[in-house]
C-alpha positions as a Python dict, from the first residue, in 0.01 Angstrom:
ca = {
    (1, 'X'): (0, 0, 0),
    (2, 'X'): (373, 38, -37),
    (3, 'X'): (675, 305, -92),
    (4, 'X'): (940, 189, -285),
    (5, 'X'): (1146, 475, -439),
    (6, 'X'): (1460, 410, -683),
    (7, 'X'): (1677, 653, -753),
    (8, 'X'): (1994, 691, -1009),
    (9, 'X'): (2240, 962, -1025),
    (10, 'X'): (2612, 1031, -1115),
    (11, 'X'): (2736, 839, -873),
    (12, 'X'): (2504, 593, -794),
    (13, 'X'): (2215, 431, -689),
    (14, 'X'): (1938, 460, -397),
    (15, 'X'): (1687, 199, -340),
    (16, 'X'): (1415, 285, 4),
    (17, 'X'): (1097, 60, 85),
    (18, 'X'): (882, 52, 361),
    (19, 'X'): (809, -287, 509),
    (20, 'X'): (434, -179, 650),
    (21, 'X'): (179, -419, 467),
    (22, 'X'): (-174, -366, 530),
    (23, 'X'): (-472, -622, 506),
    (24, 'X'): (-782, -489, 611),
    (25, 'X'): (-744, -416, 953),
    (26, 'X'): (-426, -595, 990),
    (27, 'X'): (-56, -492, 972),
    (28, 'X'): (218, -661, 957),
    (29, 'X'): (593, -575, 878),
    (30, 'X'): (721, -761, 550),
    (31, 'X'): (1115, -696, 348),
    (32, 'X'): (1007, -562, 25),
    (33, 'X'): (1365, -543, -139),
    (34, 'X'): (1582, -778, -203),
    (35, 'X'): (1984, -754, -327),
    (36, 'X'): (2124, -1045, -617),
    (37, 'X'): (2495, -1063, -601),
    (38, 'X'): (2755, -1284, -789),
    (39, 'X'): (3097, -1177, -881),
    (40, 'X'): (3123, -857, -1079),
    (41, 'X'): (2701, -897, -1047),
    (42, 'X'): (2513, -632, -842),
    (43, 'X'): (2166, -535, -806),
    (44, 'X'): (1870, -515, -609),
    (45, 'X'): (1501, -592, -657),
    (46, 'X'): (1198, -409, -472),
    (47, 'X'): (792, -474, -562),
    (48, 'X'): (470, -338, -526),
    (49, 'X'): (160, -571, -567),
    (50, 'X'): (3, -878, -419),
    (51, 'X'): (273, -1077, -200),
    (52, 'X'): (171, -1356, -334),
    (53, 'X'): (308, -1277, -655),
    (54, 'X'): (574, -1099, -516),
    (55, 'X'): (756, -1394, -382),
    (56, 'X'): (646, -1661, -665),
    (57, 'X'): (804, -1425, -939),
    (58, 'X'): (1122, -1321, -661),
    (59, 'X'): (1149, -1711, -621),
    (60, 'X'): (1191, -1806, -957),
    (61, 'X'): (1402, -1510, -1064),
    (62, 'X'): (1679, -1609, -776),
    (63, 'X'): (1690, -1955, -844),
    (64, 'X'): (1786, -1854, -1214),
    (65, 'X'): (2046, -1599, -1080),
    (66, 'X'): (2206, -1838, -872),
    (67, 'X'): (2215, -2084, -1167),
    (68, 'X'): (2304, -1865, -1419),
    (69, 'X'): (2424, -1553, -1334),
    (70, 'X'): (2746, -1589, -1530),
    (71, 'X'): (2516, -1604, -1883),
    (72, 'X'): (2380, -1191, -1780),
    (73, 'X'): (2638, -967, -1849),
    (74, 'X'): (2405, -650, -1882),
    (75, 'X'): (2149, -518, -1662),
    (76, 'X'): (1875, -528, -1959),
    (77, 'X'): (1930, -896, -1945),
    (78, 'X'): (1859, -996, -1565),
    (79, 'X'): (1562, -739, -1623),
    (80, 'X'): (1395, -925, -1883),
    (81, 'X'): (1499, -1220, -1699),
    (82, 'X'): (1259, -1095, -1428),
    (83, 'X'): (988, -965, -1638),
    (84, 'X'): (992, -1350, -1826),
    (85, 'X'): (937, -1474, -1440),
    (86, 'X'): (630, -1202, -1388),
    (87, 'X'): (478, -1364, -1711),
    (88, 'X'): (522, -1732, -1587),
    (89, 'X'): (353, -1637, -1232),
    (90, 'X'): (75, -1460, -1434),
    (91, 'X'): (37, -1807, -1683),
    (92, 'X'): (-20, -1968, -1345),
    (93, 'X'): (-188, -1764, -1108),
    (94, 'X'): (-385, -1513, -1290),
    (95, 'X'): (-683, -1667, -1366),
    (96, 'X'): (-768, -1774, -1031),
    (97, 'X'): (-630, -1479, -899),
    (98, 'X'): (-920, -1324, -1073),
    (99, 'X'): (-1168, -1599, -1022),
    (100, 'X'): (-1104, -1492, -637),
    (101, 'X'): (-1184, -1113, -738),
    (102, 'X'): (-783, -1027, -694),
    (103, 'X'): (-573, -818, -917),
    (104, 'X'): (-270, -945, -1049),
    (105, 'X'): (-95, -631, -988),
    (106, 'X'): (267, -666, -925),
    (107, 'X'): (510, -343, -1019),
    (108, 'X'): (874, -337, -958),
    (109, 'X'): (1232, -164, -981),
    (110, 'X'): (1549, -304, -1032),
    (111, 'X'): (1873, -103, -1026),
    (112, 'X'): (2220, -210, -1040),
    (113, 'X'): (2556, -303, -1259),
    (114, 'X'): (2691, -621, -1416),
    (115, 'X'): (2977, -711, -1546),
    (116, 'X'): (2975, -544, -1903),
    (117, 'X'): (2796, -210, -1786),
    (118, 'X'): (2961, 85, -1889),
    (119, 'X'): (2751, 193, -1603),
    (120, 'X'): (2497, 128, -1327),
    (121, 'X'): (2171, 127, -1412),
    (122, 'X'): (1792, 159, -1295),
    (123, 'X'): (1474, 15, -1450),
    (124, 'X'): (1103, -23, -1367),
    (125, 'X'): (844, -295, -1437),
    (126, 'X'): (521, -347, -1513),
    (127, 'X'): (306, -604, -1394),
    (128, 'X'): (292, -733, -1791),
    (129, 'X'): (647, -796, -1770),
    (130, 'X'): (780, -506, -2016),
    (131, 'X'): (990, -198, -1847),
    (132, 'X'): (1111, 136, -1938),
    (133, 'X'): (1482, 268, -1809),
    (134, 'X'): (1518, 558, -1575),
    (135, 'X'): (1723, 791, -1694),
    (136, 'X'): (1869, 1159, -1643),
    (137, 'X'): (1583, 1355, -1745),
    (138, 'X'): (1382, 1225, -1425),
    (139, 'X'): (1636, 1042, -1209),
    (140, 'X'): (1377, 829, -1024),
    (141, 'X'): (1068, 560, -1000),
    (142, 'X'): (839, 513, -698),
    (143, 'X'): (600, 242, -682),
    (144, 'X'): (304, 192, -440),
    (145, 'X'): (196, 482, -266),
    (146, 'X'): (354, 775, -507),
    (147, 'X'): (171, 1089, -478),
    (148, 'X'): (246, 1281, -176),
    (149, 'X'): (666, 1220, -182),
    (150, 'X'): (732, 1320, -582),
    (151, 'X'): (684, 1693, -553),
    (152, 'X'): (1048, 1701, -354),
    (153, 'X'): (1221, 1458, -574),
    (154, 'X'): (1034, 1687, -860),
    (155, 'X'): (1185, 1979, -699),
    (156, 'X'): (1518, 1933, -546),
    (157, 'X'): (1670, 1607, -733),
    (158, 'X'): (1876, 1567, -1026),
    (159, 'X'): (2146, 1333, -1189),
    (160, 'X'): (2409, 1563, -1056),
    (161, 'X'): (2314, 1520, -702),
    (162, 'X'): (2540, 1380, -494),
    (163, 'X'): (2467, 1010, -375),
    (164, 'X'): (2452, 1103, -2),
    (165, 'X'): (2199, 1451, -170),
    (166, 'X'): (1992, 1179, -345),
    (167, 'X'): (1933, 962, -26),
    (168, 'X'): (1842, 1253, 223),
    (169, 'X'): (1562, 1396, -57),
    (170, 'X'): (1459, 1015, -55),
    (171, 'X'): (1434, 1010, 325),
    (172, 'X'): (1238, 1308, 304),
    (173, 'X'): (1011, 1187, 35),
    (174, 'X'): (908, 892, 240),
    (175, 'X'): (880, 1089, 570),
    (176, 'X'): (600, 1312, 364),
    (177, 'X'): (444, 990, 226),
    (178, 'X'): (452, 835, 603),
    (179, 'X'): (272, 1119, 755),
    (180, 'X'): (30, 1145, 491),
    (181, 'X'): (-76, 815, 448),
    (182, 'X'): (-169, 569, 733),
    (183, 'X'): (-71, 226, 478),
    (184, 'X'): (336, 292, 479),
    (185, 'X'): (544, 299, 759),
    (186, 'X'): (896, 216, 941),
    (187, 'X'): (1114, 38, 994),
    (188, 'X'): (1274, 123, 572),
    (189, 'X'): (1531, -109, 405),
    (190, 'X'): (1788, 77, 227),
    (191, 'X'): (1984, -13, -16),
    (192, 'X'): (2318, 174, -143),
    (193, 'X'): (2540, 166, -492),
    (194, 'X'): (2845, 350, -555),
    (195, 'X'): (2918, 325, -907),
    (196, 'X'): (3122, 40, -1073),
    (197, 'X'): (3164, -109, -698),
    (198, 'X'): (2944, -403, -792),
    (199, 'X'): (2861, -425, -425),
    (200, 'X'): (2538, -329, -286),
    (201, 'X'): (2547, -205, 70),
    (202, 'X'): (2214, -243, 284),
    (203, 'X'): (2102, -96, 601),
    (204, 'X'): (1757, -43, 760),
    (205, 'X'): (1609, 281, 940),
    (206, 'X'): (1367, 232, 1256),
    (207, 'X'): (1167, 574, 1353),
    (208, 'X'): (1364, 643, 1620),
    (209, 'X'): (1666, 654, 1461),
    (210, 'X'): (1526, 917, 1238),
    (211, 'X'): (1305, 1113, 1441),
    (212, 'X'): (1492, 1420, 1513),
    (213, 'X'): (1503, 1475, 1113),
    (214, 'X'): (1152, 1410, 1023),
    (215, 'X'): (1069, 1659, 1309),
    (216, 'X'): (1352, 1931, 1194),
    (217, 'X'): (1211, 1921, 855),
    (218, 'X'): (870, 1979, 958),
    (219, 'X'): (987, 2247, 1133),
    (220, 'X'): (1198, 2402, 872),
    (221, 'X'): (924, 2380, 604),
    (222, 'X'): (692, 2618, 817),
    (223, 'X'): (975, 2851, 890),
    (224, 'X'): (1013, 2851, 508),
    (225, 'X'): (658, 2904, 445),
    (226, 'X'): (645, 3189, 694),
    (227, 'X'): (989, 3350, 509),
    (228, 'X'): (757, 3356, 165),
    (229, 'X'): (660, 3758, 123),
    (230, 'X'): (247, 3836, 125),
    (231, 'X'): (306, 4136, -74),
    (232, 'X'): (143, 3924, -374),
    (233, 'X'): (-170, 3855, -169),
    (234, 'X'): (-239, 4196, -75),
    (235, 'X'): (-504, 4208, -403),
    (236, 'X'): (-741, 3963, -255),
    (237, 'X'): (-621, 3890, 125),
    (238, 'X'): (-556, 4234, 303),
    (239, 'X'): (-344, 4210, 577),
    (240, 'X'): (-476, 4285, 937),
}
């Protein structure tokens, strides 16, 4: 499984992934985003699906942006540019994908700014090559493993959050996802977008450079739990 999380607000853009993949009993460590730049031409990619796909589509799409980049002027443009690639792989491989009892399965989000964006923008795909665009109302898309980080994105997030906000409720929602789910894990590729920079900055997390903060949250959840008044309870659970 995977954790890729997108977010968009005010000021900017957040991209996280984990890089555990998980076959059977093996592990291994893979990059699940990757960052496009050409001139005034920002953005990054990230995917959830069969690898195999994952690079054939990736391939494709970056040999086009290298040729062409100049033609996209608008982030709807490379997107669709993308989702035309997902449709090629699928002409090619699905079939015996599915002949082989595989699912072609590939999900994705892309976030950034080109040239003739009033302003940066965030996007998710679906493995038949058509997308919707993130927007304020619910500032975010996580692919792969999504159930156990969206409550505090639900909860805490909005457009108005500060960049530096959005990525620490990101880091949180993949530290719940990590401890909750034995298929995602460290080291997490980061990627970072302050708005009409059209330069993506990257970085990546091991655990122990974020140990201390996983453990200070878990320890200021329960302390927030135990703050919550029983008065409520008394009906049903009487106190000892």
């Amino acid at each position: 499984m995977t954790y890729c999380l997108g977010i968009k607000v005010r000021s900017g853009l957040v991209a996280i992934a984990d890089t555990r993949i998980t076959s059977g009993t093996e592990t291994t460590m893979a990059k699940k985003i990757s960052v496009h730049e050409g001139g005034r031409n920002s953005l990054f990619l990230m995917t959830s699906g069969l690898r195999s796909i994952r690079d054939k589509a990736v391939t494709y799409f970056e040999e086009l942006f290298e040729e062409e980049s100049f033609k996209y002027t608008k982030m709807y443009q490379a997107v669709n540019v993308f989702g035309e690639q997902l449709r090629r792989v699928a002409l090619e491989d699905k079939r015996y994908l599915a002949e082989s009892g595989l699912v072609f399965n590939l999900y994705a989000i892309v976030g950034g700014q080109l040239e003739n964006d009033k302003e940066h923008k965030l996007y998710m795909l679906y493995p038949e090559g058509n997308w919707i665009e993130i927007g304020q109302g619910s500032p975010f898309a996580i692919i792969g493993n999504s159930g156990y980080g969206k409550p505090i994105l639900n909860r805490a997030l909005t457009y108005e959050s500060s960049l530096r906000f959005a990525f620490k409720t990101g880091f949180l929602s993949f530290d719940s996802t990590r401890v909750s789910a034995n298929d995602v894990g460290y080291p997490i590729d980061i990627a970072m977008y302050q708005r009409d920079s059209f330069t993506m900055q990257q970085y990546r997390l091991q655990e122990e450079d974020t140990a201390q903060i996983g453990q200070m949250w878990a320890s200021k959840l329960k302390n927030s739990i135990d703050e919550i008044p029983e008065s409520w309870m008394d009906a049903f659970l009487p106190s000892k």
